[in-house]
N, C-alpha and C positions, 0 to 999 in steps of 0.2 A: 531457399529463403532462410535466413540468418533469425537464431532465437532473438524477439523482442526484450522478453522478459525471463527471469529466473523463481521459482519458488523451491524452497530447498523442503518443507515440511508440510504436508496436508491441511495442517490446522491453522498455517497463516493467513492473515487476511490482507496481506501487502504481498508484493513482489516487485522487487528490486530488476529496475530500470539497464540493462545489459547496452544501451546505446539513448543517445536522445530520443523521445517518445514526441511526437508529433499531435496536437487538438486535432481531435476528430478520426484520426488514426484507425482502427480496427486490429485488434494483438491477441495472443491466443498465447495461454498460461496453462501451462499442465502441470496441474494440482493432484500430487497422488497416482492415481490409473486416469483420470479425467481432464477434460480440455475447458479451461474457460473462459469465454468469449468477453473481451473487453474493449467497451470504447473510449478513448482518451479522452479525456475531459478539457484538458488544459496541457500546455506546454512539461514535460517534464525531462530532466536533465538525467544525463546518464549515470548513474550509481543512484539517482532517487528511487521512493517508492512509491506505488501506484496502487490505490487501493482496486483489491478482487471483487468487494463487495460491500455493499455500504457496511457503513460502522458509527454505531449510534456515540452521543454526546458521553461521554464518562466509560467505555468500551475499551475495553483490551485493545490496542494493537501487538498485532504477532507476527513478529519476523524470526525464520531458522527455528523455528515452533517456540520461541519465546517472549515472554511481552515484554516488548521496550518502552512500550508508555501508556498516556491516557491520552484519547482523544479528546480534544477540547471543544470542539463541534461537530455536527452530523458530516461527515465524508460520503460522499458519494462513491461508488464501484467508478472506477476511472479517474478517481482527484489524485493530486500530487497529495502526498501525505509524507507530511517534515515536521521541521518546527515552528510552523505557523500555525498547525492545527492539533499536533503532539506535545504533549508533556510528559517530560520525562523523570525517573524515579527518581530522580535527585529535586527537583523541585515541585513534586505532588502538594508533600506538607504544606507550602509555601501557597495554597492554591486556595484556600477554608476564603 
């Protein structure tokens, strides 16, 4: 069976979508030395992200161990996480 998903760095909390990801799905993400169980939430498109594990409102997202944005609402472990629910450091300030 064909990896689902990608995580490049232990301390992300996303992993990048390696094909279309399927609601309701079942995907296993190896984080580090460890495996993590994820169930897909909703539809997600290949090259998106999926989140590992919930990520509260104003939260780090971390992809390749670096943060790309701020969540803008609580994500669930298994949501697509893009720019529907990410903001990014280019328009943080813009956010007061």
């Amino acid at each position: 069976m064909s990896q689902a998903v990608i995580v490049v760095d232990e301390n992300d909390n996303v992993a990048t979508a390696l094909r279309a990801l399927e609601e309701g799905e079942s995907i296993q993400a190896a984080v580090g030395d460890r495996a993590v169980g994820i169930t897909v939430r909703q539809a997600i498109p290949f090259g998106h992200k999926v989140a590992l594990r919930d990520i509260q409102t104003g939260q780090s997202v971390i992809k390749y161990g670096e943060e790309i944005g701020l969540a803008t609402c609580k994500i669930l472990s298994g949501q697509h996480t893009h720019v529907h629910n990410v903001v990014g450091p280019e328009r943080r300030e813009n956010r007061a």
